[in-house]
KEKE-3310 file (N, C-alpha, C; in steps of 0.2 Angstrom, whole numbers, plus 5000, padded with zeros to 4 digits):
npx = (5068:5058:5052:5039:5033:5037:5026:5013:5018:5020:5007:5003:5006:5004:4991:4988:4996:4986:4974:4979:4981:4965:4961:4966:4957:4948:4950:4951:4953:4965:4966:4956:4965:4962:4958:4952:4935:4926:4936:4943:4932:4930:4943:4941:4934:4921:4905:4900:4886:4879:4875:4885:4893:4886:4885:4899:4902:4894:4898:4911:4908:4901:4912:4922:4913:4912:4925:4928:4919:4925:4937:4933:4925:4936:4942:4932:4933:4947:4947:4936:4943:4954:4947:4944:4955:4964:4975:4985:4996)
npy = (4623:4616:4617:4613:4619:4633:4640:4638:4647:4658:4665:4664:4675:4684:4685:4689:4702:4710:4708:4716:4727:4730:4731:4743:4753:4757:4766:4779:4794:4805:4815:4819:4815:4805:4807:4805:4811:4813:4815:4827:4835:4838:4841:4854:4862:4859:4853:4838:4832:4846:4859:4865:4854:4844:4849:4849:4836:4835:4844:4837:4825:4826:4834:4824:4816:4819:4822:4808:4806:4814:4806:4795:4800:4805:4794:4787:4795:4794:4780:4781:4788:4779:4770:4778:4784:4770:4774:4779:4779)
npz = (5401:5390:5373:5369:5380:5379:5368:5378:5387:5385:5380:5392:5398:5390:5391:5405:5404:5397:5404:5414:5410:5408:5421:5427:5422:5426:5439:5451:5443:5443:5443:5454:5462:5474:5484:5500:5501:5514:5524:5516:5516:5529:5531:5529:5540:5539:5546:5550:5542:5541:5529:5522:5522:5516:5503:5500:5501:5486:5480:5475:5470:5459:5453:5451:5443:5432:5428:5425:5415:5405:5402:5399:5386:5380:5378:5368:5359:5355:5350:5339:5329:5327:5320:5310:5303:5296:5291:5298:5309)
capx = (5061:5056:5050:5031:5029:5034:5019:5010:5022:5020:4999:4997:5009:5000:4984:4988:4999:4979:4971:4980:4977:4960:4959:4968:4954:4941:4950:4948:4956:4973:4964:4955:4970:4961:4957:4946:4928:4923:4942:4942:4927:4931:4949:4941:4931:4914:4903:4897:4877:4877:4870:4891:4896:4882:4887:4907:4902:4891:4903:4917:4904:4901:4919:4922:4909:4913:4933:4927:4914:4928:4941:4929:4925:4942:4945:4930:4936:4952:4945:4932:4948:4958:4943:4942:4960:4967:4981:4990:4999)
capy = (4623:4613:4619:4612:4624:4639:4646:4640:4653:4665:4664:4665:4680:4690:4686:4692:4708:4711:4708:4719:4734:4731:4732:4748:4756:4762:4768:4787:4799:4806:4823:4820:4814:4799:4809:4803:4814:4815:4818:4830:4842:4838:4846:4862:4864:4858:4849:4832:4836:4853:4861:4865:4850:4839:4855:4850:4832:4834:4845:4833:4819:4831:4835:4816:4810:4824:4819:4803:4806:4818:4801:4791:4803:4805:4786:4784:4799:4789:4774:4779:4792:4776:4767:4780:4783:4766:4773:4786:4775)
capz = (5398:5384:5366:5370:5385:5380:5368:5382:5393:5381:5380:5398:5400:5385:5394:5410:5403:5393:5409:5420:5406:5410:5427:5428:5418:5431:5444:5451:5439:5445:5445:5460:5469:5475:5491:5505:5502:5519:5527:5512:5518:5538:5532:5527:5545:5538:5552:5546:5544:5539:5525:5518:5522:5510:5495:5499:5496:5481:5473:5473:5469:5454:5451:5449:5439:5425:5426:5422:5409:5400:5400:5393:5380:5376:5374:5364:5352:5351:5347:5333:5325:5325:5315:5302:5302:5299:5287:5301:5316)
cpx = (5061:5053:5042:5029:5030:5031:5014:5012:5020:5014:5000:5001:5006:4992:4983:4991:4991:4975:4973:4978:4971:4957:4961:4961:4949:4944:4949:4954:4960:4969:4962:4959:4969:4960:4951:4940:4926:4930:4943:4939:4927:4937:4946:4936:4925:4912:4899:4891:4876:4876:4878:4893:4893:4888:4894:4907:4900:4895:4910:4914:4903:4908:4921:4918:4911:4922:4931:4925:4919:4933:4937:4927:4932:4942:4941:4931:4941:4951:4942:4938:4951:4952:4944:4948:4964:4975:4987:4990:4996)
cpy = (4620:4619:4618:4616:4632:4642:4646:4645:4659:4668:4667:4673:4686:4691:4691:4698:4712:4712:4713:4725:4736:4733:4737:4754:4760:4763:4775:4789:4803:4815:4825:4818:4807:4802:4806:4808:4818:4819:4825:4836:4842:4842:4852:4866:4864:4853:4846:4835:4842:4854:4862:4860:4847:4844:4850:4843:4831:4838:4841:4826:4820:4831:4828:4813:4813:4822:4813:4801:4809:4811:4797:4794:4802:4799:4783:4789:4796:4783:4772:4786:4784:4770:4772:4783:4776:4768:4777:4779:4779)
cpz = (5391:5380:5367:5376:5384:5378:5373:5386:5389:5381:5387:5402:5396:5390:5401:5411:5402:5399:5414:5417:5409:5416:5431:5426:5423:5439:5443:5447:5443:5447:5449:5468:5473:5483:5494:5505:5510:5524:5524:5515:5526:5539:5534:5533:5545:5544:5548:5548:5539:5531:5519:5517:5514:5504:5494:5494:5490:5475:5471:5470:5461:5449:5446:5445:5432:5424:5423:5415:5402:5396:5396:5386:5377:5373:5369:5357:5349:5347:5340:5329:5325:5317:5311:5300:5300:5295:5293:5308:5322)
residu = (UNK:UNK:UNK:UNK:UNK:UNK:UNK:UNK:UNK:UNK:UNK:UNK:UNK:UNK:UNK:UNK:UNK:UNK:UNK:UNK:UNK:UNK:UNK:UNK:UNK:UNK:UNK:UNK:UNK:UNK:UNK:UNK:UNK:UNK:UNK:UNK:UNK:UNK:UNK:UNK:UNK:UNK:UNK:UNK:UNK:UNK:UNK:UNK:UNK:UNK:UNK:UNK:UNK:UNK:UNK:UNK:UNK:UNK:UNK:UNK:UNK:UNK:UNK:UNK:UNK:UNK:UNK:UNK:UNK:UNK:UNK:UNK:UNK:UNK:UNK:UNK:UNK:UNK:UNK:UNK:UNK:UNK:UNK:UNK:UNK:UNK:UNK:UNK:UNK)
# end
């Protein structure tokens, strides 16, 4: 490898380390296990339709949205302590 290609190696290895961060970012939250919903509330002997079934969805629907809402809070806590901290690592 020559001398003129590696900052180009180097670039496109930064960019694509950077880009895989990101696309880790909005997956489901480890909290929910990443379980199937509907296999979920068909375990627990709800019949698709019914009036427990919808609740089992809507509580995990629920469950989900608030794990999420918490991580995002947390990341944006981190981010504005790191703005008004810049002296502490």
């Amino acid at each position: 490898m020559s001398f003129a290609t590696a900052p180009r190696l180097l670039i496109a290895v930064g960019l694509a380390v950077a880009l895989s961060a990101c696309a880790g970012r909005y997956q489901t939250p480890t909290a929910m296990g990443g379980d199937d919903d509907d296999a979920v509330c068909q375990g627990r002997g709800l019949a698709v339709g019914s009036p427990e079934y919808v609740a089992c969805r809507k509580d995990r629907d629920v469950q989900r949205s608030a794990a999420l809402a918490r991580s995002d809070r947390r990341q944006r806590d981190l981010g504005e302590y790191m703005l008004n901290h810049p002296d502490r690592p």
